[in-house]
Backbone bond lengths (Angstrom), bond angles and torsions (degrees), N, CA, C in turn:
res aa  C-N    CA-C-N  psi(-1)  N-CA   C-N-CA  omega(-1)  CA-C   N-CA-C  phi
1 X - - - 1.442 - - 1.526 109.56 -
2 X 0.945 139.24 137.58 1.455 162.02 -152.94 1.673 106.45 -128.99
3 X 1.308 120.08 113.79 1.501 135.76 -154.60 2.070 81.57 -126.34
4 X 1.600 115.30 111.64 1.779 108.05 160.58 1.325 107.59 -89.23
5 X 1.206 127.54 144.53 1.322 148.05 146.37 1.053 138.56 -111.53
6 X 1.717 111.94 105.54 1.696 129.72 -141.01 1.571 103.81 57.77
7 X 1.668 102.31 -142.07 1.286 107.66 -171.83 1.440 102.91 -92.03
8 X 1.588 132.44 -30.89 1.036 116.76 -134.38 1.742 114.01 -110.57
9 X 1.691 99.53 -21.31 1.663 119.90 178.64 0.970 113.93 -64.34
10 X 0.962 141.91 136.75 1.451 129.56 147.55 1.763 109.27 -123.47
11 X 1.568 123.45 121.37 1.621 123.94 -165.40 1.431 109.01 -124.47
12 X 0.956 139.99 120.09 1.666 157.71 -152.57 1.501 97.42 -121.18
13 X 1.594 118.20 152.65 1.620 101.11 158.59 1.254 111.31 -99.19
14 X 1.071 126.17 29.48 1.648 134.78 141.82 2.092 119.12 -45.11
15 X 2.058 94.66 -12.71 1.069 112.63 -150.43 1.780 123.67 19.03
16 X 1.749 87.29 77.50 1.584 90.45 175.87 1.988 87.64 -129.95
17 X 1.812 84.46 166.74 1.488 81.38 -156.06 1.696 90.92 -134.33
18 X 1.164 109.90 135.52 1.781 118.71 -164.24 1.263 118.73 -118.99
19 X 1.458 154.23 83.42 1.113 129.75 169.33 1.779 134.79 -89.24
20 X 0.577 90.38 129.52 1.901 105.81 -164.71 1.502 99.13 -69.23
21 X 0.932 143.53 105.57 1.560 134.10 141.36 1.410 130.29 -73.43
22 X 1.147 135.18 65.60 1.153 149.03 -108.63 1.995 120.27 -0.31
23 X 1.308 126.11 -73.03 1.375 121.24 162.25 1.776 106.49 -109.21
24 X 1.130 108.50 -10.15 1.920 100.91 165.67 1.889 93.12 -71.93
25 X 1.390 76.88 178.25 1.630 91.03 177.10 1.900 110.30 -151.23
26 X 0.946 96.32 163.89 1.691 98.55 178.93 1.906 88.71 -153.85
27 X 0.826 94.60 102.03 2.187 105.97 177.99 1.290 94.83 -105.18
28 X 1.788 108.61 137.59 1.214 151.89 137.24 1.118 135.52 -97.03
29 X 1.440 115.29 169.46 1.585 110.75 -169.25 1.684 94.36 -141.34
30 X 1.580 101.31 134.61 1.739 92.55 177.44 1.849 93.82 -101.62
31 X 1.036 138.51 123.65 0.907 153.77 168.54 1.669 125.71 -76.30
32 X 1.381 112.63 -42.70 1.839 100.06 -175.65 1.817 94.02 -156.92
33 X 1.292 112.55 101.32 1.670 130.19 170.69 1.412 107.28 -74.48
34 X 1.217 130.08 10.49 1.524 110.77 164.90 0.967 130.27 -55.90
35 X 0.951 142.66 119.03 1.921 143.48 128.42 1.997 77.67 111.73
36 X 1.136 127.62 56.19 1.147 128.53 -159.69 1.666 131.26 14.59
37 X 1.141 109.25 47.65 1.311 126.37 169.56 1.642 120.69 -104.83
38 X 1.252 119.44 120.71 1.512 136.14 -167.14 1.127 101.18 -120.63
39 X 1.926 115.52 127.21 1.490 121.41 163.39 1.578 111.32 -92.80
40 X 1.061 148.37 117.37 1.435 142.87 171.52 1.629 115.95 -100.89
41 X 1.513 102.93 112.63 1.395 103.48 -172.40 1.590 87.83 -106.86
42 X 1.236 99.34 148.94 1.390 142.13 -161.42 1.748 87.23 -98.69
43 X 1.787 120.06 124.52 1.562 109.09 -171.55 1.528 98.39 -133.73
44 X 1.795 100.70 -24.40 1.671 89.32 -151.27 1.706 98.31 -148.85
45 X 1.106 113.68 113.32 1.322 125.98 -165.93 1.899 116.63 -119.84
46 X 1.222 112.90 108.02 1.186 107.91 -168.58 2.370 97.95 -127.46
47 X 1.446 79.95 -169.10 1.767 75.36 169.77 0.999 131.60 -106.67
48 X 1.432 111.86 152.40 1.691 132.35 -147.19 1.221 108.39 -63.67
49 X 1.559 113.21 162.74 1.806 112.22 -174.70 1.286 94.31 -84.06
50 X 1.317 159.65 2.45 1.666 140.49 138.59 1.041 114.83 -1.16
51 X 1.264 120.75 135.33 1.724 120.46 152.12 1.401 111.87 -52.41
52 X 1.177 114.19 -174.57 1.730 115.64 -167.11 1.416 137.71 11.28
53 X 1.373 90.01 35.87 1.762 103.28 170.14 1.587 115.98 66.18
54 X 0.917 120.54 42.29 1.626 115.49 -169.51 1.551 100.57 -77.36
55 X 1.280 112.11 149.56 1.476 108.33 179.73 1.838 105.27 -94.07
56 X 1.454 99.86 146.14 1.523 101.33 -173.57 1.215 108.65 -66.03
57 X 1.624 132.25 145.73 1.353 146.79 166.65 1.571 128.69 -47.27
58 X 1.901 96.18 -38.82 1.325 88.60 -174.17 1.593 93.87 -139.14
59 X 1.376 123.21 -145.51 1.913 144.01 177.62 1.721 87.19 -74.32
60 X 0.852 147.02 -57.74 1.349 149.55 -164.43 1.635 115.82 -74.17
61 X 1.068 126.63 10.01 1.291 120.32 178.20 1.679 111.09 62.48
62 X 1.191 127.38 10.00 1.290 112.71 -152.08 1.638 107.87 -109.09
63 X 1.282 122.63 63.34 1.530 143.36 158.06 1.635 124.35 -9.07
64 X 1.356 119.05 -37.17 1.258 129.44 168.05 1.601 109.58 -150.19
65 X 1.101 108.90 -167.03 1.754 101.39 -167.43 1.362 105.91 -87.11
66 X 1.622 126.40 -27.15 1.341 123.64 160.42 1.886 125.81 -29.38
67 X 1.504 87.19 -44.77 1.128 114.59 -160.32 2.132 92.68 -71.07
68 X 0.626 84.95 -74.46 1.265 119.23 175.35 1.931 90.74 -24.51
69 X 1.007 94.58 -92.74 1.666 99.69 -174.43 0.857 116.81 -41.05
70 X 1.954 125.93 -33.66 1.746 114.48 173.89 1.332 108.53 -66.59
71 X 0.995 124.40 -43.48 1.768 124.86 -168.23 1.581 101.61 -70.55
72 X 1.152 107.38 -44.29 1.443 93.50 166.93 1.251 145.44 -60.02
73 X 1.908 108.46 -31.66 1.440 139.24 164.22 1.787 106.42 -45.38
74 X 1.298 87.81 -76.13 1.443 104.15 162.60 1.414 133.02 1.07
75 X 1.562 103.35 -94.39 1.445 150.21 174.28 2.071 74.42 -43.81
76 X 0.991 101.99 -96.33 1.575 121.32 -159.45 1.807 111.16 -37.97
77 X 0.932 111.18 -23.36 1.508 137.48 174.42 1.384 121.90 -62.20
78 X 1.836 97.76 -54.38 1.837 134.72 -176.45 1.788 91.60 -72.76
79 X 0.922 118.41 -48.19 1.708 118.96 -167.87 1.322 96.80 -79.52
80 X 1.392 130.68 -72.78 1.328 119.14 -172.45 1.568 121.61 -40.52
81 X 1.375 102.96 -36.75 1.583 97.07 -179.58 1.733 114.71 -83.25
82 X 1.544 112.57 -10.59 1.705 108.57 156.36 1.636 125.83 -97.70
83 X 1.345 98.48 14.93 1.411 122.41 168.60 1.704 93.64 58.51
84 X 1.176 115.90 81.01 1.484 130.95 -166.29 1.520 90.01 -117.06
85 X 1.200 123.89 129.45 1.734 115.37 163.85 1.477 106.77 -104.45
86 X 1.036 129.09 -21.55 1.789 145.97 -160.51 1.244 98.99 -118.70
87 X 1.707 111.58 127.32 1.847 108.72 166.96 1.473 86.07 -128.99
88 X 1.596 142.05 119.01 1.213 137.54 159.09 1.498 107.38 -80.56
89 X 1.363 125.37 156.43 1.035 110.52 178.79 2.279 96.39 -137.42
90 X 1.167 83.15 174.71 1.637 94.32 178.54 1.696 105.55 166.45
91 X 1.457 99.09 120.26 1.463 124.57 1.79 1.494 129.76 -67.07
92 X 1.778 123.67 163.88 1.246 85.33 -159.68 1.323 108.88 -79.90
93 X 1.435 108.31 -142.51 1.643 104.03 -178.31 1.020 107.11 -106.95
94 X 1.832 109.06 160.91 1.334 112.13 -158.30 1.552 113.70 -61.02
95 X 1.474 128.96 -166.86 1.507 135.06 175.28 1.329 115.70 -134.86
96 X 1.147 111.53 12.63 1.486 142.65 176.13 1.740 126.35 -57.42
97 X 1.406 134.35 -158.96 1.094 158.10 -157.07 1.815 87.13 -87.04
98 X 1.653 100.49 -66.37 1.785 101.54 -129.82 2.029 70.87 -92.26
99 X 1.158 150.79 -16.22 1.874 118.80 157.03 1.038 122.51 31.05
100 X 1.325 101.89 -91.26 1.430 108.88 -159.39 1.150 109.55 -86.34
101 X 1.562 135.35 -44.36 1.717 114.30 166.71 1.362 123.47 -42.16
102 X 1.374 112.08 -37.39 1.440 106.96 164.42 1.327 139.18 -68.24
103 X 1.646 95.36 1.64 1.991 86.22 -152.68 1.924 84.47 -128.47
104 X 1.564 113.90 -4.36 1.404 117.04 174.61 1.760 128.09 -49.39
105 X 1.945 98.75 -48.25 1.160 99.60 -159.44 1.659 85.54 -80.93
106 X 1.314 149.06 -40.23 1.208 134.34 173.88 1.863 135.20 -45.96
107 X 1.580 77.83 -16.79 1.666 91.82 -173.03 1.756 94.73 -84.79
108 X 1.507 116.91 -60.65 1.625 102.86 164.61 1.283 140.37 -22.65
109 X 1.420 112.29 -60.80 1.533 125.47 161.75 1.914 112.63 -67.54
110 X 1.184 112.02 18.04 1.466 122.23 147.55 2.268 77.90 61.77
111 X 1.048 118.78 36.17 1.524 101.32 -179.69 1.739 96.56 -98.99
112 X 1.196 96.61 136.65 2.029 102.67 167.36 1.383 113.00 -82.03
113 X 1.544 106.14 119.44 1.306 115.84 -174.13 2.068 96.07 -99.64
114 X 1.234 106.70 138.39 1.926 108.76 -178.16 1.361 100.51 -153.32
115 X 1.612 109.95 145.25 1.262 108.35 -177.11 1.397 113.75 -122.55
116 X 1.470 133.19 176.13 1.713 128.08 -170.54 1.458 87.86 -78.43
């Protein structure tokens, strides 16, 4: 059974984890919910919902900082509401430009973001 959250989640108890950029995609996988800790591997990387096809910057699809902050909103949104305190990620996350728009709305919700 397949549970959406907003437009862009989609969460199975397959515990696999989907985000939609409108018809691009950027797929994850939550791998191990113990003690509320989530690994999200990064599987499937295509190009960003931008107009004129720009290719995304980093693992996150996130092309400019707009970009950047929804997926992060998102992401940070999906955990808070499974009361997730831990998002591991891998690959990890980028070290780049768009950081901190991405890594803001998680820092609010006090969630620890760590990478492999």
């Amino acid at each position: 059974m397949t549970r959406m959250f907003g437009s862009w989640f989609k969460f199975d108890k397959r515990k696999h984890l989907l985000l939609l950029l409108t018809n691009k995609k950027v797929q994850g996988q939550i791998v191990d919910k113990r003690e509320g800790k989530v690994e999200i591997t990064v599987t499937s990387i295509q190009k960003s919902l931008l107009p004129g096809g720009k290719r995304p910057v980093n693992e996150y699809a996130c092309a400019n900082m707009e970009s950047a902050r929804k997926v992060g909103e998102e992401l940070a949104s999906f955990a808070e509401r499974h009361q997730i305190r831990e998002l591991w990620f891998f690959p990890p996350r980028p070290r780049g430009g768009k950081v901190k728009e991405f890594s803001e709305p998680f820092i609010r919700r006090g969630i620890r973001l760590l990478d492999f």
